[in-house]
C-alpha positions in Angstrom: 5.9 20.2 -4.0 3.7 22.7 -1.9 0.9 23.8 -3.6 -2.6 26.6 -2.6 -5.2 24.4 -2.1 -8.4 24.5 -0.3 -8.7 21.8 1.6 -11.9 20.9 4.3 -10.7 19.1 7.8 -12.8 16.5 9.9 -10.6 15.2 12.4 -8.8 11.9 12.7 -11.6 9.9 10.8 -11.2 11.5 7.9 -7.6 11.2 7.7 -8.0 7.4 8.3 -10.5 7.3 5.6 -8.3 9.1 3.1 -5.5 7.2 4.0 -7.3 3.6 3.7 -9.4 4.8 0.7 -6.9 4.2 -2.3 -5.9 0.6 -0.7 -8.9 -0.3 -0.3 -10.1 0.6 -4.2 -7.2 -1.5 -5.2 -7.6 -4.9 -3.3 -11.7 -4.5 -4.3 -10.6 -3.2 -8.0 -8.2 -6.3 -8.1 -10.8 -8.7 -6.5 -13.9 -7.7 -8.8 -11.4 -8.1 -11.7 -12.4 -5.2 -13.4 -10.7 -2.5 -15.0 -10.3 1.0 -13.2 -12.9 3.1 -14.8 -15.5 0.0 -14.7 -14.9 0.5 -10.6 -14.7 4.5 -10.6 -18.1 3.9 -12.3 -19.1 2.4 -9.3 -18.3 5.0 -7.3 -18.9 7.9 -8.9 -21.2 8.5 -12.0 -20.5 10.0 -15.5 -22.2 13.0 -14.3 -20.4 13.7 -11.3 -17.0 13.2 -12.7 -18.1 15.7 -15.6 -19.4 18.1 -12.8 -16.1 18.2 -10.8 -14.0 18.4 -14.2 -16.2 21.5 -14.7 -14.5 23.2 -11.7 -11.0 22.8 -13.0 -12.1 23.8 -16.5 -13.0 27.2 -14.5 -9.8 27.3 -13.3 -8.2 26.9 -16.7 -10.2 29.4 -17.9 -9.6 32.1 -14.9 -12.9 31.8 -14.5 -13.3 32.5 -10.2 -16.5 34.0 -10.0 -18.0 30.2 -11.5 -15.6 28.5 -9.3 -15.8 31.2 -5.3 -20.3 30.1 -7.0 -20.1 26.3 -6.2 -18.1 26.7 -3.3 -19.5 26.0 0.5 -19.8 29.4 1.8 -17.3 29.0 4.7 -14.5 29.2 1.9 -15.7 32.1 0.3 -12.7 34.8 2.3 -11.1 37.5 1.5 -8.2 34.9 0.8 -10.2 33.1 -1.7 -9.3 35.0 -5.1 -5.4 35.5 -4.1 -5.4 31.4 -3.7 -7.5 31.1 -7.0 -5.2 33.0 -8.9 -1.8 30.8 -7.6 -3.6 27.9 -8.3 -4.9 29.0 -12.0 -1.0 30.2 -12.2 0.1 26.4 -11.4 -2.1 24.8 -14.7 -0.1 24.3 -17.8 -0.4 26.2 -20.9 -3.0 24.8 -23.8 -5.7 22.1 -24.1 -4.9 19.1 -22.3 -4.4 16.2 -24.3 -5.8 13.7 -22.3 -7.8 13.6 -18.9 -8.2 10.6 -16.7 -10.1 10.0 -13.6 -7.5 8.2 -11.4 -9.5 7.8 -7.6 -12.8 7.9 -6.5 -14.1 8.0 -2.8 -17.5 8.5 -1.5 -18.3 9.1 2.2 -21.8 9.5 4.1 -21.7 10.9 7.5 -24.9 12.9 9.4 -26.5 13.2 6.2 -23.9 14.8 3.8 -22.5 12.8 1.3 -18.9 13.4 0.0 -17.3 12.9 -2.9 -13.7 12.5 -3.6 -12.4 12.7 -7.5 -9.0 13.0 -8.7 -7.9 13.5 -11.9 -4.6 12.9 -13.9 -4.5 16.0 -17.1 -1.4 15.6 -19.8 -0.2 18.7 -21.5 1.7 19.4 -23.9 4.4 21.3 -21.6 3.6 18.5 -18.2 1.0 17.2 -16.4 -1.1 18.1 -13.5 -3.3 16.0 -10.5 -6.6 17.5 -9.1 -8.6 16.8 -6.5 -11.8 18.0 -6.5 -14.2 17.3 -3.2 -18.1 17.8 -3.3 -20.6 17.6 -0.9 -24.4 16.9 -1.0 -26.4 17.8 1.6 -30.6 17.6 1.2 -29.9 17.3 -2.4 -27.4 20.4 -2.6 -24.0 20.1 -3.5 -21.0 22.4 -2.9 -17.4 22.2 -3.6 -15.1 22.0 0.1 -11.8 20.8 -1.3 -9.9 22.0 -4.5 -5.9 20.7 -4.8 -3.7 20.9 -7.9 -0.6 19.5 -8.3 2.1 20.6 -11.5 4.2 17.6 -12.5 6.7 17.2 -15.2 5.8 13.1 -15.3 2.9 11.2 -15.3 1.5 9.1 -11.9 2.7 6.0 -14.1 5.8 7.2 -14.8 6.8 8.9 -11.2 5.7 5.2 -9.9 7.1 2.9 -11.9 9.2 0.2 -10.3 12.6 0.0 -11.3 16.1 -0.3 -10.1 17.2 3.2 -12.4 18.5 6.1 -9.8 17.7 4.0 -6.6 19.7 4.0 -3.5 21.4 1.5 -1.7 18.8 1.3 0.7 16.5 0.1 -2.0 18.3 -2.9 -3.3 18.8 -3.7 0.5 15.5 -3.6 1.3 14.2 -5.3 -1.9 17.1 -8.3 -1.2 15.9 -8.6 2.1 12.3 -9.1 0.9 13.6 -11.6 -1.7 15.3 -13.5 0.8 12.5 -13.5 3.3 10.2 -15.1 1.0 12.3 -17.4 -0.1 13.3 -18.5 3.2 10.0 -19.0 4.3 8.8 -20.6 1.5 11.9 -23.1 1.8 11.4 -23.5 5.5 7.4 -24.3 4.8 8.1 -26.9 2.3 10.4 -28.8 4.3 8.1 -28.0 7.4 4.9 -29.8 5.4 6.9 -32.9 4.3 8.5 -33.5 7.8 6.6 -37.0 9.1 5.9 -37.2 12.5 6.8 -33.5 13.6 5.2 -32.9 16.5 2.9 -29.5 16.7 3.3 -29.2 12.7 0.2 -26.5 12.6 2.0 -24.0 15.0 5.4 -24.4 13.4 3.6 -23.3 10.2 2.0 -20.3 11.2 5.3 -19.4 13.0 6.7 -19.8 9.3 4.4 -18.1 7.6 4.8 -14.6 9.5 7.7 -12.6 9.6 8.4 -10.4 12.7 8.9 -6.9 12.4 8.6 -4.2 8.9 11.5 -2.0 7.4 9.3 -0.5 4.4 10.5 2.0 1.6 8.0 3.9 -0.7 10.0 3.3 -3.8 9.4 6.7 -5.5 10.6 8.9 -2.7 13.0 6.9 -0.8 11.0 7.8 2.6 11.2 4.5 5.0 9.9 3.7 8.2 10.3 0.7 10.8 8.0 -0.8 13.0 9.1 -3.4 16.1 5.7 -4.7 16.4 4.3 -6.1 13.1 3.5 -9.6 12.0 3.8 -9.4 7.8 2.7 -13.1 5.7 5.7 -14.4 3.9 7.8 -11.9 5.4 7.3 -9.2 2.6 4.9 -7.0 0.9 4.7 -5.0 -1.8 1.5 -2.5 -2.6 0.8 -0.2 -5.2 -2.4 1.9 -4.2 -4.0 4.1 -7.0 -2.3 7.2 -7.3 0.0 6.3 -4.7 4.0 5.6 -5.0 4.4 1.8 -4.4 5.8 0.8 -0.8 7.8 -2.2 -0.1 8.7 -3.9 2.9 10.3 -6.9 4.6 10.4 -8.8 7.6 12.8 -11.3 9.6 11.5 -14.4 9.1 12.1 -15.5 12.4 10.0 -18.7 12.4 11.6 -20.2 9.2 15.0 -19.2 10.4 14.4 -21.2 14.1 13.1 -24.5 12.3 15.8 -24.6 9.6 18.2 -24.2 12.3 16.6 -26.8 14.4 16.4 -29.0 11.7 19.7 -28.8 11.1 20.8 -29.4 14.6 18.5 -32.3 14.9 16.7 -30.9 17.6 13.2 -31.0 15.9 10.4 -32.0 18.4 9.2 -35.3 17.2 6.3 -37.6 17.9 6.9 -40.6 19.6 7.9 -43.6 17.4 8.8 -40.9 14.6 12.0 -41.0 12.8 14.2 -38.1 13.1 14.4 -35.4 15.9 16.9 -35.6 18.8 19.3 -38.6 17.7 22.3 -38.4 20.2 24.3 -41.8 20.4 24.4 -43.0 23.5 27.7 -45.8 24.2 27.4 -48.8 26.3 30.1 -51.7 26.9 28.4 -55.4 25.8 29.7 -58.1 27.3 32.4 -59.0 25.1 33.8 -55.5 26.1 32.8 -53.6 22.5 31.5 -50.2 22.2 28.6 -49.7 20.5 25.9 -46.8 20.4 23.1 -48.0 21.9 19.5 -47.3 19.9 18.1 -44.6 20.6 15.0 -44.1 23.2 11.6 -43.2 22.7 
């Protein structure tokens, strides 16, 4: 859903950053083993995240002059109160019953320092996402982005991963991942306890990646391929804060090859190893049998 927003641009850097920003807060968020808040703390302080939740508290309250105040002067245009007013008419109805601070992103660039806050409010009637942006500059700081967003479900319930209302090309995509994994971890298994397999460490990492991506974000439906891309385990799934979850698998190409090999025989083996190429070979004895003739190292 389209929605007025006013929104600062930087260029291709600060798309990357945005894009990498919630991934990035979940792998450290998941590494630090702390809880979400305990790592928006880190981020962002108490004060700041009451300071930006001031700004949509204007907005609740139709209050523009507080809001067209703290924002950098380049956004103060004659479009500025019709954009206010569509955004004010987007809020829900009543005193939220809960807020949350969902994301939290800080960048420092020539000497401004940004800060990126976004909040999850429940109403009575829905629920509604802002993202509030604020920049510092020699101790100064001024609002350059303000984004609201009307929902009629919460971030946890529009991202929930289930099978209810899904597409085909979900359950294809999550039985290919399935598979891959499970195919790779079968083919490593049997790769690690093969004695005597010659070049064992390469046919491992060729295991361990699968070739190619076919990924879904599982909310929307939207997927995407890519030729070129090397995935562990041939499958992902990620769930970035605030984000629909995306899943994706690969062709496990390298677990594939050696289980195919392996069950052709045609293994590379080490000299003097059991197993490998084993093709009899006939030969007449002198008392005019057949028999198949050992085979060579």
């Amino acid at each position: 859903m389209h929605s007025p927003s006013l929104i600062r641009t930087d260029g291709a850097a600060l798309c990357l950053r945005r894009f990498l920003q919630p991934w990035l807060l979940a792998f450290c968020a998941a590494l630090a083993g702390c809880s979400l808040d305990a790592w928006i703390g880190m981020v962002a302080s108490p004060e700041e995240q009451a300071r930006a939740r001031s700004h949509v508290d204007h907005l609740r309250a139709r209050d523009f002059d507080a809001i067209e105040g703290a924002l950098r002067a380049d956004l103060r245009t004659p479009e500025l109160r019709p954009a206010l007013e569509k955004m004010a008419a987007m809020v829900p109805a009543g005193e939220p019953r809960s807020v949350q601070t969902i994301g939290a992103s800080r960048n420092r660039n020539a000497g401004v320092s940004s800060l990126t806050l976004s909040f999850e409010y429940e109403f009575a009637s829905g629920w509604m996402l802002a993202n509030v942006t604020t920049e510092t500059r020699d101790g100064a700081a001024v609002v350059s982005a303000f984004h609201v967003v009307p929902s009629t479900r919460s971030l946890a319930d529009e991202h929930r991963f289930d099978l209810a209302g899904k597409s085909a090309l979900h359950v294809a995509v999550l039985a290919a991942a399935v598979a891959a994994v499970a195919l790779t971890l079968y083919a490593l298994y049997l790769c690690v306890r093969t004695k005597g397999l010659a070049y064992k460490a390469l046919w491992i990492v060729f295991i361990l990646f699968g070739f190619g991506r076919l990924a879904i974000e599982w909310s929307s439906g939207a997927w995407g391929f890519h030729l070129l891309h090397l995935q562990l385990l041939g499958a992902s799934y990620m769930a970035p804060l605030g984000a629909p979850p995306v899943l994706s698998a690969s062709l496990p190409v390298g677990a594939i090859v050696f289980l195919a090999r392996r069950w052709n025989g045609a293994l590379p083996m080490k000299k003097g190893a059991a197993g490998g190429v084993r093709q009899a070979q006939v030969t007449d004895d002198p008392a005019g049998a057949v028999r198949p003739s050992p085979p060579r190292d």
